[in-house]
N, C-alpha and C positions, 0 to 999 in steps of 0.2 A: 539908333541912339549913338551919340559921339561918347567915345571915350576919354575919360578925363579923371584929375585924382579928386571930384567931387562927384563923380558915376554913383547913383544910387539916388533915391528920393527919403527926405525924412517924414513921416506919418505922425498923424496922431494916434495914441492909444487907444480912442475905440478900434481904428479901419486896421489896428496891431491884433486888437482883442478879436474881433470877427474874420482875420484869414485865419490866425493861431485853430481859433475855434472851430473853423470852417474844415481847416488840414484834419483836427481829433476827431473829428466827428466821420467825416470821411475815411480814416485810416485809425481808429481805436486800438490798433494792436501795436501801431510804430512809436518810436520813442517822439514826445513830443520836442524836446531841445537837448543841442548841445552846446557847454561852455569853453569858454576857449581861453586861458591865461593873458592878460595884457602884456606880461613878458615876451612871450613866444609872436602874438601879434606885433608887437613892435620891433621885433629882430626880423619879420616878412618883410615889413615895410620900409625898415633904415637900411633894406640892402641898397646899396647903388644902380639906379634906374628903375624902382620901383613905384608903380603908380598905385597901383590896390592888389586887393587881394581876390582870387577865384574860388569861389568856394563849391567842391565837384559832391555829389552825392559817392560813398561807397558803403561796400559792404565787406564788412571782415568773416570770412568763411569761417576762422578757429575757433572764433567765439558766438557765431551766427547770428552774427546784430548785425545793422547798419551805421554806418560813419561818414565823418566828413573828412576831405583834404583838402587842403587851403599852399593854395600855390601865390606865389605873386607875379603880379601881370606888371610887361613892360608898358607905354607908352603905343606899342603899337598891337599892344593888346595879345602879345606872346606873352604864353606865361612861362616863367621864368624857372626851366627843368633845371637847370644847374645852380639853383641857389635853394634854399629851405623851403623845405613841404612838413607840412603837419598834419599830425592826425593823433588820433588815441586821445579825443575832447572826453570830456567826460558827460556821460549822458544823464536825461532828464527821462522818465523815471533811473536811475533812485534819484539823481542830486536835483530833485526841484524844489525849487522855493514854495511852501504849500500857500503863502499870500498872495501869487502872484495871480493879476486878475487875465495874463495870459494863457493858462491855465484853466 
């Protein structure tokens, strides 16, 4: 797949709702979502030569959860180690929306 700054497919809410469900069901014990401030997203992305964002699975040994880190990727699809990395989303359980039909 080429990479580009429109890398990614958009879905509809059911084919959202049935992998969401597919991940919980398969993995009941892992946090279903994490949120990410539109702030901090948009300071990844208005860096200079920024195409998107990488988003890595990890895990925080101190607090013995799992997390994400969200790098930004160049143009040649380098992500971008000397500019902003983020992490510390805030996780779903607790912070979920209980209407969500992702959920």
């Amino acid at each position: 797949m080429e990479l580009s700054n429109s890398s990614g497919e958009i879905i509809s809410l059911e084919e959202a709702r049935r992998y969401t469900h597919a991940f919980q069901k398969r993995n009941p014990d892992e946090k279903k979502a994490f949120i990410v401030g539109a702030e901090n997203l948009r300071k990844i992305l208005e860096q200079p030569g920024c195409l998107g964002i990488r988003i890595y699975n990890g895990y925080c040994e101190e607090d013995d959860m799992q997390n994400r880190v969200l790098i930004g990727v160049d143009a040649d699809g380098k992500d971008m180690e000397t500019g902003l990395i983020l992490d510390k989303l805030t996780p779903c359980p607790p912070g979920c929306s209980s209407s969500s039909l992702l959920l």
